[in-house]
N, C-alpha and C positions, 0 to 999 in steps of 0.2 A: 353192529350195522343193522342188524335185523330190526333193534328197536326207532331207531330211527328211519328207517321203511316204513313201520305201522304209523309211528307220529304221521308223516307224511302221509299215508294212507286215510289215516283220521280224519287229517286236517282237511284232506278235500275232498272227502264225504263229509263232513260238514258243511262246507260251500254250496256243495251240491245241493243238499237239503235243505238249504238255506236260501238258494236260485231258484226250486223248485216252488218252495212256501211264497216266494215274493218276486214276482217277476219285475220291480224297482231295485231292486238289493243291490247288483252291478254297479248300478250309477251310483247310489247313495254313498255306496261304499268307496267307488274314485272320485264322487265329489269329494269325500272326508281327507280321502289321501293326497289330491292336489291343495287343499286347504292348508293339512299337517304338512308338508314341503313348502308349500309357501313361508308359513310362518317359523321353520326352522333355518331356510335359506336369509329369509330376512333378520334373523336373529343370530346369524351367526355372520353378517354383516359379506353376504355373497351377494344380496343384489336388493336392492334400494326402493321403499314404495313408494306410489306415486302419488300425487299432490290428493286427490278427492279419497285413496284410501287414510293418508294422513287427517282429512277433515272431519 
């Protein structure tokens, strides 16, 4: 358990440092994650795009 505390630890002083360097990073980063959900919901045939993203 303890290792898995530090991961965790890590992981969000990384963030952190990474929020810090770029005050865009938030966004970019849930624009990327709304993207990736899009195109695995649509891919895995949970909901259907629409006409101008088909064209």
């Amino acid at each position: 358990m303890e290792y898995e505390l530090q991961n965790h630890a890590n992981y969000l002083n990384n963030w952190i440092q990474v929020l810090k360097g770029d005050n865009k990073a938030f966004m970019k980063a849930a624009g990327l994650a709304q993207k990736a959900t899009k195109y695995l919901l649509e891919n895995a045939g949970m909901v259907e795009q629409t006409e101008e993203e088909t064209a």
